[in-house]
C-alpha positions as CSV (number, residue, x, y, z in Angstrom):
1,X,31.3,126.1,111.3
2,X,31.7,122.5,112.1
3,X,31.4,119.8,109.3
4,X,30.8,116.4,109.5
5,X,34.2,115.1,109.2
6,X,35.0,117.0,112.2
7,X,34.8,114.7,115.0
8,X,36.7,112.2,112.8
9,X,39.7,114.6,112.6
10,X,39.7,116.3,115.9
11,X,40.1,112.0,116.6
12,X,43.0,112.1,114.3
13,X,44.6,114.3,115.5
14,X,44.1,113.3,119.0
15,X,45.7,109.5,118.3
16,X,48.4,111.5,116.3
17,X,49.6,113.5,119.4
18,X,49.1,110.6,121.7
19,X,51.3,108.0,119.8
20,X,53.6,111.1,119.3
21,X,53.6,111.1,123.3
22,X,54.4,107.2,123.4
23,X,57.7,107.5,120.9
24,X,58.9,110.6,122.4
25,X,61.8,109.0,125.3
26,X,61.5,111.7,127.1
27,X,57.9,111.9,128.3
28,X,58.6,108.4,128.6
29,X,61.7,107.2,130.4
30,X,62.8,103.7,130.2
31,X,62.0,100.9,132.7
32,X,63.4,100.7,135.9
33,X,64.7,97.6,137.3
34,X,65.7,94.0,135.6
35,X,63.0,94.7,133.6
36,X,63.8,97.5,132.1
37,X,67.6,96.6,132.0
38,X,66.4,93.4,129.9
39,X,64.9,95.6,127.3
40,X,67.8,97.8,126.7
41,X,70.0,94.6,126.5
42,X,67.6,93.2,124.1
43,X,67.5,96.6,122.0
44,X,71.2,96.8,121.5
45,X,71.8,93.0,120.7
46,X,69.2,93.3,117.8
47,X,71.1,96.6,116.8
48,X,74.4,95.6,116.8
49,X,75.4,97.7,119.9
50,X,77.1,95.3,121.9
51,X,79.8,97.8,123.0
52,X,82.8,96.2,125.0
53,X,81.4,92.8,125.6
54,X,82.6,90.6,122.8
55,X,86.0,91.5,123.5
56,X,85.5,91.0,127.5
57,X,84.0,87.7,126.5
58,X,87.1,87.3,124.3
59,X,89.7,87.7,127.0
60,X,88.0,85.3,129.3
61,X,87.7,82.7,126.4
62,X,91.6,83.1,125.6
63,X,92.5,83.0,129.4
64,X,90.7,80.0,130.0
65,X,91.1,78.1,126.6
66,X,95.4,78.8,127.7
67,X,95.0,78.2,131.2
68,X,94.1,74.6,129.9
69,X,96.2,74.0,127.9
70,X,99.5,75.5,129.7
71,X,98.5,75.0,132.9
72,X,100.3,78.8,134.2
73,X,99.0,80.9,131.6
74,X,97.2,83.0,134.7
75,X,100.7,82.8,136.9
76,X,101.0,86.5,138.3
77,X,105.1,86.5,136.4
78,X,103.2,85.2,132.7
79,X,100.7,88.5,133.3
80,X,102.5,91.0,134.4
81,X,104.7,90.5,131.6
82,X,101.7,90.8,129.7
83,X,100.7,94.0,130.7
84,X,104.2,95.5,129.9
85,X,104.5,94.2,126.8
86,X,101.2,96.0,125.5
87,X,102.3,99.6,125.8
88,X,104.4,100.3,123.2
89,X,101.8,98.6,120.5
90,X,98.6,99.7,123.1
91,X,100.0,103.6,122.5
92,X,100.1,103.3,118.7
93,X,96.9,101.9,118.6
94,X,95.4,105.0,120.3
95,X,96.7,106.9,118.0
96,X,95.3,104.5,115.7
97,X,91.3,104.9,117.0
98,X,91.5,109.1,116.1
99,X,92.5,108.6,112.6
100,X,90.0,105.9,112.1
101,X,87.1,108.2,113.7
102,X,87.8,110.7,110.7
103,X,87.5,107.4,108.4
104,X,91.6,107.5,107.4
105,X,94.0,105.4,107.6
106,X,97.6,106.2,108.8
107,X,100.1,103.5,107.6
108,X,103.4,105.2,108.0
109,X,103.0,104.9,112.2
110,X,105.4,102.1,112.5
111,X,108.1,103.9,110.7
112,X,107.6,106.5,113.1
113,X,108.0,105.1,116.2
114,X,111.2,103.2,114.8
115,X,112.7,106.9,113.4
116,X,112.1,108.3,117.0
117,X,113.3,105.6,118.6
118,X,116.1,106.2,116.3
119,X,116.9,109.7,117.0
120,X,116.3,109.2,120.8
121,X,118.9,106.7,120.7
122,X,121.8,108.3,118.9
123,X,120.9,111.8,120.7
124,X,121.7,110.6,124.0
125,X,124.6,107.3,123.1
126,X,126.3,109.3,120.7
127,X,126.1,112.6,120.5
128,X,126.1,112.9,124.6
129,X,122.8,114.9,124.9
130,X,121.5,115.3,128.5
131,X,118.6,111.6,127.5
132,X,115.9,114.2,128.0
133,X,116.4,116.7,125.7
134,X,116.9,113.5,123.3
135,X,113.4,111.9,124.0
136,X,111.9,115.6,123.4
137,X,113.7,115.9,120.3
138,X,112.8,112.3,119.3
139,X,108.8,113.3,119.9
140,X,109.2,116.8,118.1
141,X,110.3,114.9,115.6
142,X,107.2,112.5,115.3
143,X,105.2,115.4,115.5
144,X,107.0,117.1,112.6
145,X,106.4,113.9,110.5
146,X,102.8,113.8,111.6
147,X,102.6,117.7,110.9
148,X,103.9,117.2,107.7
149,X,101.4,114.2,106.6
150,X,98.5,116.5,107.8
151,X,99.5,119.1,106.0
152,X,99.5,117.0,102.2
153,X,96.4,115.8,103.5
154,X,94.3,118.4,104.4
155,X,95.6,121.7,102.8
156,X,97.0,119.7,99.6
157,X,94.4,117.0,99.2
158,X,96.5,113.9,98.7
159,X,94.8,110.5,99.7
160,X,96.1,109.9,103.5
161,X,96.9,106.6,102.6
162,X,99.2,107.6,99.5
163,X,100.5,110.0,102.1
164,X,101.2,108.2,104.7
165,X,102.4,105.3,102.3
166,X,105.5,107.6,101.2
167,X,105.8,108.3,105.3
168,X,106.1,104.8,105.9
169,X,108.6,104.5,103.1
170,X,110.5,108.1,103.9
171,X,110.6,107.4,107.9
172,X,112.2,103.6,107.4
173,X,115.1,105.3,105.1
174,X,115.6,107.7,107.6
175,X,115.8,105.5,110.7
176,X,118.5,103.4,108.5
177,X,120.0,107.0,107.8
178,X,120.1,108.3,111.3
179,X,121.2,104.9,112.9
180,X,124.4,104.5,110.0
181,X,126.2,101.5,109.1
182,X,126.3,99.8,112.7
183,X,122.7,99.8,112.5
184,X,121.9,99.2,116.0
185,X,122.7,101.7,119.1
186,X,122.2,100.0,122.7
187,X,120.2,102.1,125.3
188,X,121.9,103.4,128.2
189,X,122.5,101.0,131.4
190,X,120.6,103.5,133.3
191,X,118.9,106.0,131.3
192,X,115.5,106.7,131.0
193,X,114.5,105.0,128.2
194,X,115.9,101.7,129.5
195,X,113.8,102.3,133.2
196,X,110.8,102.8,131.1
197,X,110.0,98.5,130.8
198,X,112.0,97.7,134.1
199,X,110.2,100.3,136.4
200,X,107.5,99.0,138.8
201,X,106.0,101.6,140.8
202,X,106.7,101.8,144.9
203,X,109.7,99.0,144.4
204,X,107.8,96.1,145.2
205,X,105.1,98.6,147.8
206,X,101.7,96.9,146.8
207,X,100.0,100.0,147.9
208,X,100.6,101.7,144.0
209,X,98.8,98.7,142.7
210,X,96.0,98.7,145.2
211,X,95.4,102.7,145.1
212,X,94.8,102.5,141.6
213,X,92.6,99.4,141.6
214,X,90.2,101.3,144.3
215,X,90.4,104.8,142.4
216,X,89.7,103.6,138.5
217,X,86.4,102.6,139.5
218,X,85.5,105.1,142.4
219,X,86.5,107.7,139.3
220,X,84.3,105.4,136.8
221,X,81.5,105.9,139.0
222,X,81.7,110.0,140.1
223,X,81.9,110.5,136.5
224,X,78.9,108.6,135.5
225,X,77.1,109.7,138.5
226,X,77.8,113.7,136.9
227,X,76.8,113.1,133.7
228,X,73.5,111.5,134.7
229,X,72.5,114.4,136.9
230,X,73.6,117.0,134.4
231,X,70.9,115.3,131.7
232,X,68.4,115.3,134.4
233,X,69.1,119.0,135.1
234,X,68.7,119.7,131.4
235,X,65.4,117.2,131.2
236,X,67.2,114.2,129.1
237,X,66.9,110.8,130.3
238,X,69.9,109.5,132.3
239,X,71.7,105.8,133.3
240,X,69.8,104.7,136.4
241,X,72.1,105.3,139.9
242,X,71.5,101.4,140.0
243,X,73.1,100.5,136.7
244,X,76.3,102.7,137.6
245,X,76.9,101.5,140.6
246,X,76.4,97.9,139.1
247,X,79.2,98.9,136.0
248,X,81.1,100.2,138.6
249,X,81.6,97.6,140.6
250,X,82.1,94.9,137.9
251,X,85.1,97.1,136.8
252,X,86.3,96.9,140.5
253,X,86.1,93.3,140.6
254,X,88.3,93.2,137.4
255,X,91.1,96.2,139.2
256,X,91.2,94.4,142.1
257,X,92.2,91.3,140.4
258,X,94.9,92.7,138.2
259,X,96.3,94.7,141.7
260,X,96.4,91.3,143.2
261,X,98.1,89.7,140.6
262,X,100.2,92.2,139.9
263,X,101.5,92.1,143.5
264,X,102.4,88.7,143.7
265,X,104.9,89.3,141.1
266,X,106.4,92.9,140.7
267,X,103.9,95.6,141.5
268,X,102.8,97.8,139.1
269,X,104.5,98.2,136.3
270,X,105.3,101.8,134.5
271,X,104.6,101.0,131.1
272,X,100.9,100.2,132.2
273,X,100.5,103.7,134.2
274,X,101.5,105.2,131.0
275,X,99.7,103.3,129.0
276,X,96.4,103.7,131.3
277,X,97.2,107.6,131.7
278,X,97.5,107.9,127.9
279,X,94.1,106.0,127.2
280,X,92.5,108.7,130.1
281,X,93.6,111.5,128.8
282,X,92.3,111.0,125.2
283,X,89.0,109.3,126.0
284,X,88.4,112.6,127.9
285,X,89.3,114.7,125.3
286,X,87.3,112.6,122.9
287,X,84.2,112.2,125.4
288,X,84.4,115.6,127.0
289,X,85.9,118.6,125.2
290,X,84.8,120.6,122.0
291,X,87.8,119.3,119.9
292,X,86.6,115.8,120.6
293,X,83.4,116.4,119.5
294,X,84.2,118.3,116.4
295,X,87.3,115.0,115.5
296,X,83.7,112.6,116.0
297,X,81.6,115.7,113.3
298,X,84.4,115.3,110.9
299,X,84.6,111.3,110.9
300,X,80.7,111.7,111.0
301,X,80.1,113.4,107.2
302,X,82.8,116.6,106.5
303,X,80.6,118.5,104.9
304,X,77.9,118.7,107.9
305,X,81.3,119.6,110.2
306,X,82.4,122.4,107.6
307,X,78.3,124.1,107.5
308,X,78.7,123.3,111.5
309,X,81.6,125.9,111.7
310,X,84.2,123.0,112.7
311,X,87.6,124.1,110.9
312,X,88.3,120.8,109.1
313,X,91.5,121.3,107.8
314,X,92.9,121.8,111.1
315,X,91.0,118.8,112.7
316,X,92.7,116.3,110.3
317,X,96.2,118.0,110.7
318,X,95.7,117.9,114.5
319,X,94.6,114.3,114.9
320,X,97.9,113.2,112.4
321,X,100.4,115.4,114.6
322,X,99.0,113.4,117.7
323,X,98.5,109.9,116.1
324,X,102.7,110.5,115.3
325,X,103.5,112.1,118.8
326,X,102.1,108.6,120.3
327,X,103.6,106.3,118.0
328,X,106.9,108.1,119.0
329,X,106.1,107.1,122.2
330,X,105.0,103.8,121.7
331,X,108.7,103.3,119.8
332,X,110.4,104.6,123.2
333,X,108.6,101.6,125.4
334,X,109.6,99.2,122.1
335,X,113.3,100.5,122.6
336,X,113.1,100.1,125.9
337,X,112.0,96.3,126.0
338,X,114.6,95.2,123.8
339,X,117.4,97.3,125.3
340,X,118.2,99.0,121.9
341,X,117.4,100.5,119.2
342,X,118.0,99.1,115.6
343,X,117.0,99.0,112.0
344,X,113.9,96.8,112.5
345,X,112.2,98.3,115.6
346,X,108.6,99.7,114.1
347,X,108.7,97.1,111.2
348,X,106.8,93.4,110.5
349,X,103.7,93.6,112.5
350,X,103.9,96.6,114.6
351,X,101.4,99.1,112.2
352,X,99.1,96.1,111.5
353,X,99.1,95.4,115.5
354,X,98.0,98.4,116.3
355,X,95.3,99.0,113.6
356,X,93.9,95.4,114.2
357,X,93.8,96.5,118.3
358,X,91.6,99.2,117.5
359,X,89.1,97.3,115.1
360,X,89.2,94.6,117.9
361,X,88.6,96.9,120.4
362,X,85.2,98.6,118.7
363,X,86.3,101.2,116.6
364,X,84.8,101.6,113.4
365,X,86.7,101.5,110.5
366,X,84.4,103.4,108.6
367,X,84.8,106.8,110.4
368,X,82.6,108.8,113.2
369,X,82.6,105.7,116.4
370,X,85.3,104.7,118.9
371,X,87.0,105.0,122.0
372,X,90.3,105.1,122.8
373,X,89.4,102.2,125.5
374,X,88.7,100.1,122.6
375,X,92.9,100.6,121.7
376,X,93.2,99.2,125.6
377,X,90.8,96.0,125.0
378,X,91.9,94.8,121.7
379,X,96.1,95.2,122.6
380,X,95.1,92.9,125.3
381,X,93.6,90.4,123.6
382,X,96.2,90.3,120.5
383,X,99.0,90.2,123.2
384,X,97.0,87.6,125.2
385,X,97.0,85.6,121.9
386,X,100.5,86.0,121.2
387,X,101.6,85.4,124.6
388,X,99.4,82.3,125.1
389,X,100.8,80.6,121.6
390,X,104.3,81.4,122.5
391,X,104.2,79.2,125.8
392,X,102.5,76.2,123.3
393,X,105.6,76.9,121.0
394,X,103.5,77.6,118.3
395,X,105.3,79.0,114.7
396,X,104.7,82.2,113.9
397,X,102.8,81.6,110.9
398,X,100.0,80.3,113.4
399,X,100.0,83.4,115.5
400,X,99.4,85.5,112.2
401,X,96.5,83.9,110.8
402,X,94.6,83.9,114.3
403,X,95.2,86.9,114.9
404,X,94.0,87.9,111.1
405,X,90.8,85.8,112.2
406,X,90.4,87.8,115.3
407,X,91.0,90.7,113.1
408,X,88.5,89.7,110.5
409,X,85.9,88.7,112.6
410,X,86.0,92.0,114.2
411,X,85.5,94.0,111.0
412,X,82.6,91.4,110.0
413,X,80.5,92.8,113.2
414,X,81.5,96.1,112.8
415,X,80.3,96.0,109.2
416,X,77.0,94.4,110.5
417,X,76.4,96.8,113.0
418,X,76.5,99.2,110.3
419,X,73.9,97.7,108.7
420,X,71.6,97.5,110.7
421,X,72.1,100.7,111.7
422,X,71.6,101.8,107.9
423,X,68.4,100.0,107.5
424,X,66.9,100.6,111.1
425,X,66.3,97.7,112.2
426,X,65.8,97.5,116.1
């Protein structure tokens, strides 16, 4: 039987479900068009999620503010050297971005790549192994060390920056140890390690440096073009075509730059393929496989991943076995560019390099956000900044504390973004 109220609730109810309707994104796709481009750039610059931009708008700032002042900052010689220069710190760093995603810290990477460089070294120029078998041995090694820090971190429970502390300490004494009293063993003439920083692709064949300029963004694009039609399949909303193809071809403007520059110098130089292959392959394990999602759970809140069924323990042990395997890597390419290896290689600013490339970049340094891309950006611009200060003759001193600004002003965003996400503000 009907009461007076009735009519009043059944009303109720009615604007309940319909303002339901209006919040729910999926009944409700976003704008098409500028339009409804505008609104989603407005909606992430009032939450913070500016993604990749400020460091794009970064690099253009540096390259022009030094083209000014130098005059040949932008010469193809000054930036090819730039991009070999970045991938023994740019590896580290990706190393870097998984352990901040779980919210660690790894301090002892530095030490690593100068114990593997190390080993390597006296491997194949002393003991006469085949130089192979010595850079395997040299990154079974990292791996051990990165096993071994996983291991008191995980299964013992010891801070991983107390751990990796005692690494850092441990892995200098043994590099001193394994390198003796000379202190410094010189790579071989022609060995792989040395052909590592002197090796450009097709021996001066531009056709390396183009084919790679057309196929990053022709992948960019098929992969983007996937993902949007596997949401629509399962009734999610997806990136317009539009927007793709528009992301797409601003990142082909920017490969087909570098490939010209590039070739007016050298070509393409190795240390960048590796680099670039390095910062593929982990963005897709990150972006597109179970253990990337369940390293993201486990930077997200632990306990959620353990009720979730994500083995922790094995998670964190996992991500320090690979952060050391690429810092062992990253020491190789520092080996190679200075033709030896020594006492000091993996010391000063190496660790602090790499962890400020990854904050740079967009990775958070409070756990669960970033890309290994972000390990690509923020090298760039800290080597763009060194680079560009070196050809003013600035001191060293100077190039610290802007690049501790940089550094700083990168946590400062990431903080704020964190924020506002923590208070909802849109």
């Amino acid at each position: 039987m009907s009461t007076p109220d009735a009519p009043a609730g059944a009303a109720a109810a009615a604007g309940a479900a319909a303002a339901a309707a209006a919040a729910d994104p999926r009944l409700h796709p976003p704008a098409r068009g500028w339009a409804g481009r505008a609104a989603a750039a407005r909606h992430r610059l009032a939450s913070g999620e500016l993604g990749s931009l400020p460091v794009v708008v970064g690099l253009v700032v540096i390259a022009v503010v030094f083209q000014s002042v130098t005059h040949h900052f932008l010469q193809a010689d000054n930036l090819t050297n730039i991009t070999r220069f970045i991938a023994g710190p740019g590896l580290i760093a990706v190393g870097v971005v998984f352990v901040l995603i779980l919210g660690e810290i790894d301090l002892s990477l530095g030490s690593v790549a100068g114990s593997g460089a190390a080993i390597a070294a006296v491997l194949a120029v002393r003991q006469d192994l085949p130089e192979w078998l010595a850079i395997l041995a040299a990154l079974g090694a990292a791996c051990a060390m990165g096993l071994l820090h996983g291991f008191f971190f995980a299964r013992i429970g010891v801070p991983a920056f107390v751990v990796t502390l005692a690494g850092m300490l441990a892995w200098s004494g043994l590099q001193e140890w394994v390198l003796g009293s000379g202190g410094t063993v010189n790579n071989r003439h022609d060995g792989i390690i040395a052909s590592l920083d002197t090796t450009f692709l097709g021996d001066g064949d531009i056709a390396y440096a183009w084919g790679l300029a057309v196929l990053a963004p022709a992948l960019y694009l098929a992969a983007h073009l996937h993902t949007a039609r596997r949401r629509r399949a399962a009734g999610l909303t997806a990136r317009p075509t539009a927007d793709s193809a528009i992301r797409a071809g601003a990142l082909a403007v920017l490969t087909l730059a570098a490939a010209y520059a590039l070739n007016q110098d050298r070509g393409l130089p190795l240390s960048l393929v590796v680099l670039l292959g390095a910062v593929l392959a982990t963005d897709f394990v990150l972006r597109r496989t179970r253990y990337g999602r369940q390293v993201f759970a486990v930077g997200g809140g632990i306990e959620a991943a353990r009720r979730a069924g994500v083995n922790v323990a094995r998670v964190r042990i996992s991500v320090f076995v690979l952060s050391a395997f690429l810092a062992g890597l990253g020491g190789l390419f520092y080996a190679s560019q200075q033709g030896s290896a020594d006492k000091q290689l993996g010391s000063g600013n190496v660790l602090m390099s790499a962890i400020a490339a990854a904050v740079i970049g967009g990775t958070s340094l409070f756990g669960g956000r970033g890309r290994t891309w972000s390990a690509l950006l923020g090298i760039l611009v800290i080597q763009s900044i060194t680079t560009g200060l070196d050809m003013v003759h600035a001191a060293q001193a100077i190039q610290y504390m802007i690049t501790g600004a940089v550094l700083l002003a990168a946590v400062v965003l990431d903080s704020l973004t964190r924020r506002t996400r923590g208070t909802g503000r849109t």
